[in-house]
PyMOL Python script that loads the backbone (N, CA, C, O; Angstrom):
from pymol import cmd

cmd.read_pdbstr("""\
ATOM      1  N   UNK A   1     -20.704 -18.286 -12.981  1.00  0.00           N
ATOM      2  CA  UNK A   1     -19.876 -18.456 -14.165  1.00  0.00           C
ATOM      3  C   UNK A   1     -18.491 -17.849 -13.943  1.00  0.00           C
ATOM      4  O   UNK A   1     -18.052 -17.252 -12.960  1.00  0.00           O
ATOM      5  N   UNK A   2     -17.933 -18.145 -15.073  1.00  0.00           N
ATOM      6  CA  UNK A   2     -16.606 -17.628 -14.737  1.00  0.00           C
ATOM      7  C   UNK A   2     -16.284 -15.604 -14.375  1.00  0.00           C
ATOM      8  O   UNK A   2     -15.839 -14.804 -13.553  1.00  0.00           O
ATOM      9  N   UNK A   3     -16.729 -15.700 -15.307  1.00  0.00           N
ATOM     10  CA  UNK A   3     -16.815 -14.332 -15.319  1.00  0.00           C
ATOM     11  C   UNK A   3     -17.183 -13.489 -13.583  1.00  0.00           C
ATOM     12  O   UNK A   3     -16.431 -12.668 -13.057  1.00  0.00           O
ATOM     13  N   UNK A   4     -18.422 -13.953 -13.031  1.00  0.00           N
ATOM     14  CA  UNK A   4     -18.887 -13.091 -11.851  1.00  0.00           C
ATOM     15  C   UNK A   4     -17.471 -13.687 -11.181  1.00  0.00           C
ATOM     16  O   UNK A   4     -16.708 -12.781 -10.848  1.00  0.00           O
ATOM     17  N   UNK A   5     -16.879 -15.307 -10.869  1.00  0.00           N
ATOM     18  CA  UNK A   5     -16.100 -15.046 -10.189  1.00  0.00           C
ATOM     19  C   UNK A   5     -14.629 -14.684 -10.544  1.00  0.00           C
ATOM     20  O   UNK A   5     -13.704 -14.954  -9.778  1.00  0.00           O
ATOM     21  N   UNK A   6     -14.455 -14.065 -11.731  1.00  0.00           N
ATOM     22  CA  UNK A   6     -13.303 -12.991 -11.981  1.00  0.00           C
ATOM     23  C   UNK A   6     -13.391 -11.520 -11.284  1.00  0.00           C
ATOM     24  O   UNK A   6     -12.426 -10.844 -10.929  1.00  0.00           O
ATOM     25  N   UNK A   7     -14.529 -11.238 -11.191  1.00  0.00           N
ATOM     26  CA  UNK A   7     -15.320  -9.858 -10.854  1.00  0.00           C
ATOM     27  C   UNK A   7     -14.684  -9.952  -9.182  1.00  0.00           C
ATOM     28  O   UNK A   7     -13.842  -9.257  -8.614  1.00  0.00           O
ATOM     29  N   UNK A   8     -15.475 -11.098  -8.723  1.00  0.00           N
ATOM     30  CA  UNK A   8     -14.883 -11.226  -7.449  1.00  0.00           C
ATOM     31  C   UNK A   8     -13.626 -10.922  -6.701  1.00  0.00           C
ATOM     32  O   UNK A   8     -13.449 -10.175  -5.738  1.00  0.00           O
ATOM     33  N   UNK A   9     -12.601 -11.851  -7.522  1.00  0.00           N
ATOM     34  CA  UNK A   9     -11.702 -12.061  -7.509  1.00  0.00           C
ATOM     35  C   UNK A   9     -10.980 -10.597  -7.236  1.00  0.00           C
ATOM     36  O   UNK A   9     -10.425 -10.199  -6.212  1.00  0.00           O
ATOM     37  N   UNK A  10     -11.238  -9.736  -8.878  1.00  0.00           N
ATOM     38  CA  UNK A  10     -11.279  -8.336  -8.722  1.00  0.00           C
ATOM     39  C   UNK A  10     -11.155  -7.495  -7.626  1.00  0.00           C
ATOM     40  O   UNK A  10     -10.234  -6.870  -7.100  1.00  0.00           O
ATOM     41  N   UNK A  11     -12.631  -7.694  -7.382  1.00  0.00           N
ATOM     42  CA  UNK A  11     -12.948  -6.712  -6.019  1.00  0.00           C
ATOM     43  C   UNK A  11     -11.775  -7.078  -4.853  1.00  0.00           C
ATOM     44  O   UNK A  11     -11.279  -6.060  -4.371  1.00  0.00           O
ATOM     45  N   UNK A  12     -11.386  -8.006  -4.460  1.00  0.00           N
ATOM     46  CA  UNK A  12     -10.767  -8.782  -3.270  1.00  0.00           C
ATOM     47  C   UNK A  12      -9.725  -8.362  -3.529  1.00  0.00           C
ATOM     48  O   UNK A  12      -9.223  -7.899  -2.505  1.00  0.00           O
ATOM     49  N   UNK A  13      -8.725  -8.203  -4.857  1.00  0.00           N
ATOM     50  CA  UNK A  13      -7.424  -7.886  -5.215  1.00  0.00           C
ATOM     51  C   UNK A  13      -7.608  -5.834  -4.411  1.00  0.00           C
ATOM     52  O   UNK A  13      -7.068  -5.343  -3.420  1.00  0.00           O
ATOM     53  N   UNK A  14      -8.572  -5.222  -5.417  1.00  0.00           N
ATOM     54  CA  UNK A  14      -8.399  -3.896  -4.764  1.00  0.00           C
ATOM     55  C   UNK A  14      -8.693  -3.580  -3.213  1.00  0.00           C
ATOM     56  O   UNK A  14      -8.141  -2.768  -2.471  1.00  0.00           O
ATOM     57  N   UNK A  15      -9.526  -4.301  -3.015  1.00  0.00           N
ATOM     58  CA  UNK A  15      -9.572  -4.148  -2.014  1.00  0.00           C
ATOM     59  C   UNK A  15      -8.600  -4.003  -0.682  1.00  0.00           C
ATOM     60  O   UNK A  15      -8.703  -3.200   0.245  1.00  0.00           O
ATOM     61  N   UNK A  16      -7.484  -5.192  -0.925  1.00  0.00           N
ATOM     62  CA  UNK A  16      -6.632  -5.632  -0.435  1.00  0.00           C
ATOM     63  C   UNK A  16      -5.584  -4.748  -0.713  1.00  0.00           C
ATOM     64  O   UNK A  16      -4.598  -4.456  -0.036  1.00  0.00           O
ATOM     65  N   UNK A  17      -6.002  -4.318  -1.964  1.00  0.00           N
ATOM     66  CA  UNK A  17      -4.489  -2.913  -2.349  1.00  0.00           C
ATOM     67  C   UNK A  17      -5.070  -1.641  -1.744  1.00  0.00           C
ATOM     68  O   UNK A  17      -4.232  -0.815  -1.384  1.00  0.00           O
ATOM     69  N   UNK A  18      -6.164  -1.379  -1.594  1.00  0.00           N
ATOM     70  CA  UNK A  18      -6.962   0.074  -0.433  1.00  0.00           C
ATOM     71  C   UNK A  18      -6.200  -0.182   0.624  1.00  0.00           C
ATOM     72  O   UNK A  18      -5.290   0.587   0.931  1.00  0.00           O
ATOM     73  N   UNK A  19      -6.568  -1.699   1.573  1.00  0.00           N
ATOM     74  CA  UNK A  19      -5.696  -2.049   2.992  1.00  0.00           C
ATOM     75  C   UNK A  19      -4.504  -1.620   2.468  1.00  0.00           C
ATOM     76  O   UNK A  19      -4.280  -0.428   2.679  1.00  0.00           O
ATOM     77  N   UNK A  20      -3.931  -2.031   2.043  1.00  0.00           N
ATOM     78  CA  UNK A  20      -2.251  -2.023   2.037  1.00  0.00           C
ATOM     79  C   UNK A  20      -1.589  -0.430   1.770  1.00  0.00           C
ATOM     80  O   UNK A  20      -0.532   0.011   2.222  1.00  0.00           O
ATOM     81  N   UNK A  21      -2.636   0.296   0.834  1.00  0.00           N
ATOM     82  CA  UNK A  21      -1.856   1.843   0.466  1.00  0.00           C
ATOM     83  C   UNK A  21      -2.521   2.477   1.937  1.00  0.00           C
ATOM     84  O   UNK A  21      -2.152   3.567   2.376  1.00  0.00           O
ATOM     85  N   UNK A  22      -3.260   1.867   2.427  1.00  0.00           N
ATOM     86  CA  UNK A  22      -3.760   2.674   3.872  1.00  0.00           C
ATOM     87  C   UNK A  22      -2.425   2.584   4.775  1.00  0.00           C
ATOM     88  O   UNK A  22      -1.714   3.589   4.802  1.00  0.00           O
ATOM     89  N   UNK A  23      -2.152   1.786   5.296  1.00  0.00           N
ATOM     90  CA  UNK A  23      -1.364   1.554   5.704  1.00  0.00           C
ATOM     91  C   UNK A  23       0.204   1.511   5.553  1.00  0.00           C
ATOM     92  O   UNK A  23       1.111   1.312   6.361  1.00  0.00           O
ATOM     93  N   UNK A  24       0.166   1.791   4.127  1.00  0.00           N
ATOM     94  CA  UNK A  24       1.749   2.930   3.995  1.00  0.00           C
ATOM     95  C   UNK A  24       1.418   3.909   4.315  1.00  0.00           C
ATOM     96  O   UNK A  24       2.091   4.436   5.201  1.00  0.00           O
ATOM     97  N   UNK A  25       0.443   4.525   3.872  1.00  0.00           N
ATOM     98  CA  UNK A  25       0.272   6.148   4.468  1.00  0.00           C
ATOM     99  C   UNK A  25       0.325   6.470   5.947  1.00  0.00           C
ATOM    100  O   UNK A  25       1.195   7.132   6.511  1.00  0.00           O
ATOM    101  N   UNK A  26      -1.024   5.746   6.631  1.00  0.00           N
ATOM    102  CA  UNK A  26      -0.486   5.780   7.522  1.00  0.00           C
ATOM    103  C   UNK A  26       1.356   5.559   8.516  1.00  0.00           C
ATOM    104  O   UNK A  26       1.823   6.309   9.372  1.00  0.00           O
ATOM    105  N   UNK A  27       1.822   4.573   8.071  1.00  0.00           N
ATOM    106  CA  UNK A  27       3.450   4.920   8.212  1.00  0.00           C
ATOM    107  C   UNK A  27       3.922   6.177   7.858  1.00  0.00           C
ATOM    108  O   UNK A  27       4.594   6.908   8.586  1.00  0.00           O
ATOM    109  N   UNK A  28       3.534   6.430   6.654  1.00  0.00           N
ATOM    110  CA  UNK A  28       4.310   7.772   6.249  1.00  0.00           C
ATOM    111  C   UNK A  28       3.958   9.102   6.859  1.00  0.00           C
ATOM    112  O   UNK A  28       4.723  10.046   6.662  1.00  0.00           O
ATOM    113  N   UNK A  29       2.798   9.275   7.629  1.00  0.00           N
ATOM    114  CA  UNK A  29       2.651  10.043   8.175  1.00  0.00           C
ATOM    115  C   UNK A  29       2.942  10.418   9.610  1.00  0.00           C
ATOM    116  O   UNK A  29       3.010  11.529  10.136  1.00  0.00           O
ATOM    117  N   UNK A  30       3.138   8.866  10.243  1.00  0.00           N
ATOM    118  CA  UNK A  30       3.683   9.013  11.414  1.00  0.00           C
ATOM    119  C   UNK A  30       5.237   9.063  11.540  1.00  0.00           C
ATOM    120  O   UNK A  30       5.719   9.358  12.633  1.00  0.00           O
ATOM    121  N   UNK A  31       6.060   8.784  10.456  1.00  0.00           N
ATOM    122  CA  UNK A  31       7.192   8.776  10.523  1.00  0.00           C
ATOM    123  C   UNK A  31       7.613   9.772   9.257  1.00  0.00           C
ATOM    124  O   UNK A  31       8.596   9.504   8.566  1.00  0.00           O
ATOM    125  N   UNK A  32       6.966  10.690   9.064  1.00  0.00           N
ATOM    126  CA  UNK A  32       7.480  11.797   7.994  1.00  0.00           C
ATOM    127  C   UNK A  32       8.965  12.702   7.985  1.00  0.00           C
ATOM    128  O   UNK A  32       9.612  13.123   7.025  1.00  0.00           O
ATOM    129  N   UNK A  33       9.150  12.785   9.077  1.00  0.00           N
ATOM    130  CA  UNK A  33      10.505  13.403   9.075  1.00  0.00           C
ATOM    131  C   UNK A  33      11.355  12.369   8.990  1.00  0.00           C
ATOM    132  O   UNK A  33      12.327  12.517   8.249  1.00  0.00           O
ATOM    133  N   UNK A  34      11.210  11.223   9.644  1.00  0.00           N
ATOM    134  CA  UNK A  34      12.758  10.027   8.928  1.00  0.00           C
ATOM    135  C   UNK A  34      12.601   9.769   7.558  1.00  0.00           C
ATOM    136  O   UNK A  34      13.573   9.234   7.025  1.00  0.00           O
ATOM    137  N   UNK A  35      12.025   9.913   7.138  1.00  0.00           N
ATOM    138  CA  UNK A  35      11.226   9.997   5.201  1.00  0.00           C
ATOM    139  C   UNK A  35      12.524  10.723   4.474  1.00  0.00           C
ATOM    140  O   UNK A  35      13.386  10.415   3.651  1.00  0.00           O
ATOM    141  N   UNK A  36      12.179  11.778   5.207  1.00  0.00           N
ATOM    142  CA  UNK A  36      12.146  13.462   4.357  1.00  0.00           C
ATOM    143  C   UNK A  36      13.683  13.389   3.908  1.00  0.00           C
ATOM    144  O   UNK A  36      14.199  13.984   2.963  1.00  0.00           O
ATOM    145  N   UNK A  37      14.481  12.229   5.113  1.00  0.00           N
ATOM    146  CA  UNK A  37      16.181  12.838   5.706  1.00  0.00           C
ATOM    147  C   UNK A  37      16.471  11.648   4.688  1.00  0.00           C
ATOM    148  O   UNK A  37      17.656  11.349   4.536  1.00  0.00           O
ATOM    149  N   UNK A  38      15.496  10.929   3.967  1.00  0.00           N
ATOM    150  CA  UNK A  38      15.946   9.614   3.380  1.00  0.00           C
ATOM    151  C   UNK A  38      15.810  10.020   1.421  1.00  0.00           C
ATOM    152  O   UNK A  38      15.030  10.926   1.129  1.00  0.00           O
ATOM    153  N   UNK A  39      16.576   9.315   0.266  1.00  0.00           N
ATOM    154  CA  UNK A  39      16.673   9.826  -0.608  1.00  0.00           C
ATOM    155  C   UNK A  39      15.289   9.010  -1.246  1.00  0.00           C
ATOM    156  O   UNK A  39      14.864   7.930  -0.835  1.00  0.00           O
ATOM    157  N   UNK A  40      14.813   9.689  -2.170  1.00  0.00           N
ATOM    158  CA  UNK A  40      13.763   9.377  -2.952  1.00  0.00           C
ATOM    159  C   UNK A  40      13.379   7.474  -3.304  1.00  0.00           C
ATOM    160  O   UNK A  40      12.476   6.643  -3.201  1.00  0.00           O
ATOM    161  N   UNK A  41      14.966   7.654  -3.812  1.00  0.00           N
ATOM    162  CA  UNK A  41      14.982   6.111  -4.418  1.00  0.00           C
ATOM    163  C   UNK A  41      15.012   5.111  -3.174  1.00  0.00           C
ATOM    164  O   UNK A  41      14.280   4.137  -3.352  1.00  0.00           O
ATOM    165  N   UNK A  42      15.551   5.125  -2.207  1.00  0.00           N
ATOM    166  CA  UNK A  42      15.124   3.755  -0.784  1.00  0.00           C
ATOM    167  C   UNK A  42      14.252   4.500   0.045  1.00  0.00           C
ATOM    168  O   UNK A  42      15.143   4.784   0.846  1.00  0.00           O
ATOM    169  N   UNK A  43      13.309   5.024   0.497  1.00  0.00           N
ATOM    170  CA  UNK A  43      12.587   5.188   1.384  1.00  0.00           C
ATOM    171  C   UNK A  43      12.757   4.363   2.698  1.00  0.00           C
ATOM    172  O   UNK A  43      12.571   4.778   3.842  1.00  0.00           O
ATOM    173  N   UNK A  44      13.032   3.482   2.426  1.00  0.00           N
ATOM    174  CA  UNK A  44      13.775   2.450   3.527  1.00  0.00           C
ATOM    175  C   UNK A  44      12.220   1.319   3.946  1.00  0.00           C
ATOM    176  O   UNK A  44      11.044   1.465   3.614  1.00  0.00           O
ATOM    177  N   UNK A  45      12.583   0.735   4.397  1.00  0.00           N
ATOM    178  CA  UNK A  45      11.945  -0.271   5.267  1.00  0.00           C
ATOM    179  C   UNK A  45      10.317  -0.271   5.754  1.00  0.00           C
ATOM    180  O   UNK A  45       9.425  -1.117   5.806  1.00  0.00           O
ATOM    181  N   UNK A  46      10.475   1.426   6.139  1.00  0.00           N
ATOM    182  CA  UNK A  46       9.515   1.761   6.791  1.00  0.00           C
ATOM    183  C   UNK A  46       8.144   1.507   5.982  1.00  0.00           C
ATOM    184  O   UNK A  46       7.186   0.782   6.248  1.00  0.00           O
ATOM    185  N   UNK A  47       8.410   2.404   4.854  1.00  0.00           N
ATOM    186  CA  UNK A  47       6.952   2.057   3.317  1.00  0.00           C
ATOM    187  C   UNK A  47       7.091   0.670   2.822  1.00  0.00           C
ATOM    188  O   UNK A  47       6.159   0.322   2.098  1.00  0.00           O
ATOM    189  N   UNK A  48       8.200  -0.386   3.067  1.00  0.00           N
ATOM    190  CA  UNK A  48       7.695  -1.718   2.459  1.00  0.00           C
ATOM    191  C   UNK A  48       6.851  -2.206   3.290  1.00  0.00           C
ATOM    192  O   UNK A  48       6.756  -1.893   4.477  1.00  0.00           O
ATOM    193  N   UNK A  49       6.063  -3.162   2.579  1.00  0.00           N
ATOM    194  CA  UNK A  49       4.816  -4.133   3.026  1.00  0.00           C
ATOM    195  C   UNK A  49       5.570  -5.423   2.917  1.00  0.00           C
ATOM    196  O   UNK A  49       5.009  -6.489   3.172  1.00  0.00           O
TER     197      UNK A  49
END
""", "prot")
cmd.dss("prot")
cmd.show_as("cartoon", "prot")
cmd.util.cbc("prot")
cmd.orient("prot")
């Protein structure tokens, strides 16, 4: 029914947002000091997906 595959749908969206905040972090941790030298508001390039 509709519903289980909204649920689905669901799961697949977070899921996909777990991958994706993994993988800013990971950036941000390997590149923490070019971060640090950068102002709050552009972080730059590095944290976009």
């Amino acid at each position: 029914d509709q519903r289980g595959q909204l649920g689905n749908h669901q799961k697949s969206i977070s899921h996909f947002t777990n991958i994706c905040d993994q993988s800013i972090w990971m950036r941000r941790s390997t590149s923490a000091r070019s971060i640090t030298s950068k102002s709050h508001a552009d972080p730059g390039p590095a944290l976009r997906v």
